[in-house]
C-alpha positions as CSV (number, residue, x, y, z in Angstrom):
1,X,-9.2,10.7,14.5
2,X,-11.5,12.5,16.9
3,X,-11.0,12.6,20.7
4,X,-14.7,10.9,20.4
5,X,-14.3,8.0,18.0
6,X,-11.0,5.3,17.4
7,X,-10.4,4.5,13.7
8,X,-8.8,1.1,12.8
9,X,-10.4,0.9,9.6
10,X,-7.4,2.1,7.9
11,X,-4.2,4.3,8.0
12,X,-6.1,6.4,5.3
13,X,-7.5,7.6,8.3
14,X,-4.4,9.6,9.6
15,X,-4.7,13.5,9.3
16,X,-1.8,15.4,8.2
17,X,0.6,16.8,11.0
18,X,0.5,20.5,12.2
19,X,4.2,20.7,10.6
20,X,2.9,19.4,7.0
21,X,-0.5,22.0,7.6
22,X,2.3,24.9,8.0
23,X,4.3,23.6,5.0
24,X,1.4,23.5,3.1
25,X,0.2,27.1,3.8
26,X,3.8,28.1,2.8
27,X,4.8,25.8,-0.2
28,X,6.0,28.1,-3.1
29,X,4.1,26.3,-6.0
30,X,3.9,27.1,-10.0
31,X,2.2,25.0,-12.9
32,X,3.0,21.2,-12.0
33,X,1.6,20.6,-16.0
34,X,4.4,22.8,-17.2
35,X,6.5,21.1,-14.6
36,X,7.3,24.4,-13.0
37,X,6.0,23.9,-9.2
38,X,9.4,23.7,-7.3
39,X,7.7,21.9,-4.2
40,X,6.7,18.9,-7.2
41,X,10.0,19.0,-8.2
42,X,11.2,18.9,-5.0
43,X,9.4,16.0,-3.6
44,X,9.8,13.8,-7.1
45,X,13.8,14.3,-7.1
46,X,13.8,13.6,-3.3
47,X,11.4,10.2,-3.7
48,X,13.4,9.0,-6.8
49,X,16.8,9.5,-4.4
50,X,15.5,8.1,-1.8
51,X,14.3,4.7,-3.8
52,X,17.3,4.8,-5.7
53,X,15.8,5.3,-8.9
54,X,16.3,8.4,-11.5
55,X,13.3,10.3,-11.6
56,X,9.7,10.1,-10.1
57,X,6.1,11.1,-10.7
58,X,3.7,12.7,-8.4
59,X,0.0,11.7,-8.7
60,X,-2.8,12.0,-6.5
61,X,-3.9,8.5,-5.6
62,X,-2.1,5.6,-5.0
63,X,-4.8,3.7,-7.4
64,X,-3.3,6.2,-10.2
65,X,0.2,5.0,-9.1
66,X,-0.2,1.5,-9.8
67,X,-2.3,1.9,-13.4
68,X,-0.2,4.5,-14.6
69,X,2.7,2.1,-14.1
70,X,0.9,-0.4,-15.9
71,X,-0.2,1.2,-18.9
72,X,3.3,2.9,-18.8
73,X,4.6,-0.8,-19.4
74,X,1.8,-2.8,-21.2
75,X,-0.2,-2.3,-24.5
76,X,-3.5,-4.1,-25.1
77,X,-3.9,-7.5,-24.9
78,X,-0.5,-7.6,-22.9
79,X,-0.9,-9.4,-19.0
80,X,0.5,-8.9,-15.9
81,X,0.8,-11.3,-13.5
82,X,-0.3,-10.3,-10.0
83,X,-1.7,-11.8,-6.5
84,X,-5.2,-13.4,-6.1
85,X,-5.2,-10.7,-3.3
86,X,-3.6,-7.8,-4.5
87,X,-4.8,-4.4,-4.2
88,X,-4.4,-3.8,-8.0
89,X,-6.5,-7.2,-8.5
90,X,-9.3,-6.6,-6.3
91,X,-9.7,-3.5,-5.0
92,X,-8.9,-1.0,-8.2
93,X,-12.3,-1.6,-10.0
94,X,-10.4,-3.8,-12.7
95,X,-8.8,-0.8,-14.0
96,X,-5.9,-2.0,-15.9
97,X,-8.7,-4.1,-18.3
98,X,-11.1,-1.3,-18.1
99,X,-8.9,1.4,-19.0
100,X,-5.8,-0.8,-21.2
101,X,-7.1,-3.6,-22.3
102,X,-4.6,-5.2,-19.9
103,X,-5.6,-8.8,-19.1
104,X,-4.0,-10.1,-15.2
105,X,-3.3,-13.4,-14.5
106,X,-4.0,-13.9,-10.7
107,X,-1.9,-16.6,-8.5
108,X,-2.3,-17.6,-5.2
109,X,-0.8,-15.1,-2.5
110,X,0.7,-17.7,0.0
111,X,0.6,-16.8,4.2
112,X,3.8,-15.2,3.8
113,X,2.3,-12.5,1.2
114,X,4.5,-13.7,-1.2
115,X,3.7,-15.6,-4.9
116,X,5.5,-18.7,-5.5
117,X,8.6,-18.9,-7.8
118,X,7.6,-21.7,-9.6
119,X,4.2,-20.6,-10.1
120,X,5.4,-17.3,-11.5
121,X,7.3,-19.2,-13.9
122,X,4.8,-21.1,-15.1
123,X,2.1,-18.4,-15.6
124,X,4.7,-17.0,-18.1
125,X,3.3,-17.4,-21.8
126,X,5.6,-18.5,-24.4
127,X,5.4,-17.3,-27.8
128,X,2.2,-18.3,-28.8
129,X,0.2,-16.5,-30.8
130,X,-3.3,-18.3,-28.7
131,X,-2.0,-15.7,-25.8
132,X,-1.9,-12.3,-24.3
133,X,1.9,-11.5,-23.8
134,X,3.7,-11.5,-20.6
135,X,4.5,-7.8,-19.7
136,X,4.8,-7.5,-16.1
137,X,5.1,-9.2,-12.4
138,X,3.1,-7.1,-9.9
139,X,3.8,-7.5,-6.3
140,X,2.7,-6.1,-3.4
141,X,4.9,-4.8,-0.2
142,X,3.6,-5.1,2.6
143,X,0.4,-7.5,1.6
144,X,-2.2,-6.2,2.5
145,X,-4.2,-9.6,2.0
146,X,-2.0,-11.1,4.5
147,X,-1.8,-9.2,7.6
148,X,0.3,-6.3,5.9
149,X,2.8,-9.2,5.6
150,X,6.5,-7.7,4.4
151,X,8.0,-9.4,1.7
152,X,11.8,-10.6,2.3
153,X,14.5,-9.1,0.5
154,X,16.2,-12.1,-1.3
155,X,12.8,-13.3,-2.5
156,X,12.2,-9.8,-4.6
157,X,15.8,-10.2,-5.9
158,X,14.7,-13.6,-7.0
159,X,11.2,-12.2,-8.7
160,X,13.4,-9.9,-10.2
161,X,15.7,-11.8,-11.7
162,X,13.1,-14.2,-12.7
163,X,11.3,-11.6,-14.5
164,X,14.6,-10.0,-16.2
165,X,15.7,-13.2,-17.2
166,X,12.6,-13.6,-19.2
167,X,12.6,-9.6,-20.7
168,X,9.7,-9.0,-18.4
169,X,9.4,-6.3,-16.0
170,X,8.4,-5.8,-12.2
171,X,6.5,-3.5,-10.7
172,X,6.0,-3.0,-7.0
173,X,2.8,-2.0,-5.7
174,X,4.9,-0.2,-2.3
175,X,1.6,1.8,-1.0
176,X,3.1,0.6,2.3
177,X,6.8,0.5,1.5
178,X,8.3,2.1,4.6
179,X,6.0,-0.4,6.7
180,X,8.0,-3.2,5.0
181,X,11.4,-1.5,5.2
182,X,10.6,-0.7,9.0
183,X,9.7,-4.8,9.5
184,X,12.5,-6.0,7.7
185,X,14.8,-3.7,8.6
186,X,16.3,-3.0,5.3
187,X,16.8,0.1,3.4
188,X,13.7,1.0,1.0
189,X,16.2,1.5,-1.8
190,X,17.8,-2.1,-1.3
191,X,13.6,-3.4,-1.6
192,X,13.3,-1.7,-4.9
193,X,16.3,-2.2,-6.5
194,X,15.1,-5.0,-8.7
195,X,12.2,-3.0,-9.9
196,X,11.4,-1.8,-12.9
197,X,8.4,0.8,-11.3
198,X,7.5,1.0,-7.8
199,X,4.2,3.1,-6.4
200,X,3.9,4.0,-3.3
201,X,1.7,6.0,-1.1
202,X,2.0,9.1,1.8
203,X,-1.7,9.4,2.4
204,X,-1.6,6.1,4.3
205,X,0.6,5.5,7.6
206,X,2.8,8.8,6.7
207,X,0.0,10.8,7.4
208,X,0.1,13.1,4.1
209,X,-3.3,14.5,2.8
210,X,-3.5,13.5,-0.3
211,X,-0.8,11.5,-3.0
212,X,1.6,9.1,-4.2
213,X,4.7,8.5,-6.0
214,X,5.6,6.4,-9.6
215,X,9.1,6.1,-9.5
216,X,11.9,4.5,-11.8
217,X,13.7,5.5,-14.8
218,X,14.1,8.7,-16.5
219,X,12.6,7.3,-19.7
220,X,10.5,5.5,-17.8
221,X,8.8,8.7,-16.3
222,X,8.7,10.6,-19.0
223,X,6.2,8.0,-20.8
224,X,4.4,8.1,-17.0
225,X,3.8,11.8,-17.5
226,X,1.9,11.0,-20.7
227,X,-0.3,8.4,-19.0
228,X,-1.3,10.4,-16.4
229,X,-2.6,13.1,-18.7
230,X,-4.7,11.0,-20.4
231,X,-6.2,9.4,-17.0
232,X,-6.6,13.4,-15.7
233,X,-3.9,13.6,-13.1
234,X,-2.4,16.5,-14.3
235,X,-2.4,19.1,-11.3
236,X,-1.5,23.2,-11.2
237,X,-0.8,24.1,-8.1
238,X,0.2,21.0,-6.6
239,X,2.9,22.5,-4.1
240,X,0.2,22.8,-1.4
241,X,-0.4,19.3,-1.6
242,X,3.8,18.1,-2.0
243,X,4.6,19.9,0.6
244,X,3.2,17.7,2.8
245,X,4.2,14.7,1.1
246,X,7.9,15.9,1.6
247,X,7.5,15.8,5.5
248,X,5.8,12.3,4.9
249,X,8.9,11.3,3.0
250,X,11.1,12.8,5.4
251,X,9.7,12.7,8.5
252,X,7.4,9.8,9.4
253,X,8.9,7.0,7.9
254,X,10.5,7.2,11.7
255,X,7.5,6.9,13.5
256,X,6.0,3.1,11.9
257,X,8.0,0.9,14.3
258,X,5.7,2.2,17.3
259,X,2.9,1.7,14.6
260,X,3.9,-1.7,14.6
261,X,4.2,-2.2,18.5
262,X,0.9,-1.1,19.1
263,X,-0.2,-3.8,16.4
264,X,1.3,-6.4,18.0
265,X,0.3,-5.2,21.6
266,X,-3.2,-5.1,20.7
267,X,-3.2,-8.5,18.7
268,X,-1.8,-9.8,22.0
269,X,-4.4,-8.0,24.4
270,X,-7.4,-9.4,21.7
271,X,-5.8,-12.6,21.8
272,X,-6.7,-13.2,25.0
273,X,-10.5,-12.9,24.6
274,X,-13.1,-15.4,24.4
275,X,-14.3,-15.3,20.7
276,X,-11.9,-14.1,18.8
277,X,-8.3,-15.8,17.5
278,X,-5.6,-14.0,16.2
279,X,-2.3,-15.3,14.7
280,X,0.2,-13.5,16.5
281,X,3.1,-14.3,14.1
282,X,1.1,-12.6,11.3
283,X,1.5,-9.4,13.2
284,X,4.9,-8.2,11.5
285,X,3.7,-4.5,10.6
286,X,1.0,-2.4,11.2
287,X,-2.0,-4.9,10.7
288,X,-3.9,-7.4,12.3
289,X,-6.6,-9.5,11.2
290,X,-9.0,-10.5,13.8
291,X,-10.8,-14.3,13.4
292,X,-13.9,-15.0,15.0
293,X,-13.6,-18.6,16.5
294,X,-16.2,-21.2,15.2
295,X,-18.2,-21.4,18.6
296,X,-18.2,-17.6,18.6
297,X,-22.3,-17.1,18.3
298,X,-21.6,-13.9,16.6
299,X,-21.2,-12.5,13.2
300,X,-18.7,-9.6,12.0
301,X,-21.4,-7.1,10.9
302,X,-23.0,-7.3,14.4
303,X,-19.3,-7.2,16.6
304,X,-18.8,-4.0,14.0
305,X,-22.1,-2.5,14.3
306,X,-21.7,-2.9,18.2
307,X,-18.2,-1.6,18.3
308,X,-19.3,1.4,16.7
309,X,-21.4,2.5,18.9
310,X,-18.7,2.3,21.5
311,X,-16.5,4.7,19.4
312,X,-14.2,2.2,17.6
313,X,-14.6,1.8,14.0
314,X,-12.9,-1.6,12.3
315,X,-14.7,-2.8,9.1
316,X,-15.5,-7.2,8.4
317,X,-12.9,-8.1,6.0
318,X,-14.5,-11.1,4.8
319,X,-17.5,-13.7,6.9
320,X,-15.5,-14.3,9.9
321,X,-12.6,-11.8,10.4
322,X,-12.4,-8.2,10.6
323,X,-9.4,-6.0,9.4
324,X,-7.4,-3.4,12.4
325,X,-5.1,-1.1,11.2
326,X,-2.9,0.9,13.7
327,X,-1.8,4.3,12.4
328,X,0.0,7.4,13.8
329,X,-3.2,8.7,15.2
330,X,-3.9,5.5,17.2
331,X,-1.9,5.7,20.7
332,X,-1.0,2.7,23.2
333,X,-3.1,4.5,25.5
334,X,-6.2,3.4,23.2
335,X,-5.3,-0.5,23.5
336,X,-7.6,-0.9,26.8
337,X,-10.7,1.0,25.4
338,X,-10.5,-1.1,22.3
339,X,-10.1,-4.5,24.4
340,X,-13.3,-3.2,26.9
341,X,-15.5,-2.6,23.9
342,X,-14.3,-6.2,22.4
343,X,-15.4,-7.5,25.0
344,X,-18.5,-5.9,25.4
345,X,-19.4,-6.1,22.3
346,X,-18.9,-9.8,22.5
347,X,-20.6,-9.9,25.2
């Protein structure tokens, strides 16, 4: 983010830190296809340890994370189950149908982010050859459809055991685990350990250039590697670009909390203005959605468009709301320049 412009489109927007620029300039690297670049190797044993899982896979997107866990875990004409607003339902160009032959059965994503037990259990097919078969839940921490809302502990240990109990699997779309581990307080191993796969990302809030993470079992990742050949994601030289994602690992995971208290200070200064409602209990991580109220004459294109030309950037998520994201490159000293242009643009 520019001394001229402030982004709160996304925490995609971060740029990498001077330290990860320095480790990238000096990452000893080697053939990541032949598995011989020691910064990979690095960052994938040091991921895997730090979810608690055996081994891990570096790929470059976190949209590559999810669908190579997929089609790691599901054949065609298998289903996953996944969230009406999930990021692998909407926002992944249908990819596990496109590229698998995959079919997802979307429920309802509730305020709390969360799917419903029962309705999990019910969306899983018997043995009937009229069906796809159920292969895998998908969930989402945080939910990005819900305000980055962090999913509790007890209630993955209960999708989990749902899922086992029925010889189904569960992956965990975590592009924002270490925003849910901040919220909740709880060690990101202890949010995974149900899993069966978990992605998750260090080009979002941890500031990394580029990449993500598919971790879980040994055998697990070694059929990974296989899928990710055949969607291109093998990488050479891929050191330059690890080495950052070890500081983001490392390093920035310690820095969300004040990503979250400027969340919640801005929702409370936005709050306050004529026009615009905000749920202030939805604020738990590092997102807030922003509701225009019905007598607001306004649209969210126009409060955008006007916004922007004040030098904050926050894209409409849907007719009457828009989407802020607060990152490591948005300070507390921004929160009054984006209230002022708020209000002017509302104006």
């Amino acid at each position: 983010m520019d001394m001229e412009t402030i982004d709160l489109r996304s925490d995609t927007v971060t740029f990498p830190t001077p330290a990860m620029r320095r480790a990238m300039a000096e990452a000893p690297v080697g053939d990541d296809v032949y598995g011989e670049d020691p910064t990979v190797n690095t960052l994938q044993e040091q991921a895997a340890a730090r979810l608690g899982k055996e081994a891990a896979l570096f790929v470059p997107s976190g949209t590559m994370a999810n669908i190579t866990a997929i089609l790691t875990q599901c054949a065609r004409g298998d289903e996953i189950i996944v969230g009406d607003k999930a990021h692998v339902f909407l926002y992944e160009a249908g990819n596990p149908a496109t590229l698998g032959g995959v079919h997802s059965r979307p429920l309802p994503v509730q305020p709390d982010g969360t799917l419903a037990l029962d309705a999990i259990e019910d969306a899983i097919r018997g043995n009937d050859s009229h069906f796809p078969i159920t292969r895998l839940i998908c969930l989402e921490n945080t939910q990005a459809g819900v305000a980055g809302a962090p999913l509790p502990l007890a209630y993955i240990n209960a999708v989990a055991d749902l899922a086992h109990s029925h010889g189904i699997g569960l992956h965990i779309d975590g592009a924002r685990l270490f925003n849910a581990a901040t919220a909740t307080h709880c060690d990101v191993r202890d949010l995974v350990a149900g899993a069966d796969s978990v992605s998750f990302c260090l080009s979002k809030a941890l500031c990394a250039p580029v990449g993500s993470l598919v971790v879980g079992s040994k055998a697990f990742i070694t059929k990974a590697h296989r899928v990710r050949k055949v969607l291109g994601g093998g990488m050479r030289q891929a050191g330059i670009l690890a080495a950052a994602g070890l500081i983001a690992l490392n390093e920035m995971p310690d820095h969300l909390a004040e990503d979250h208290e400027n969340a919640r200070l801005l929702a409370t200064e936005l709050a306050s203005i004529p026009g615009l409602a905000i749920d202030l209990k939805q604020v738990q991580t590092n997102m807030l959605f922003i509701k225009l109220t019905d007598d607001c004459p306004h649209d969210v294109r126009s409060i955008s468009d006007r916004l922007g030309t004040q030098g904050v950037r926050i894209n409409p998520n849907g007719k009457r709301q828009l989407r802020a994201v607060t990152h490591n490159g948005f300070k507390r000293e921004h929160i009054p320049a984006v209230v002022a242009a708020f209000g002017k643009a509302l104006a």
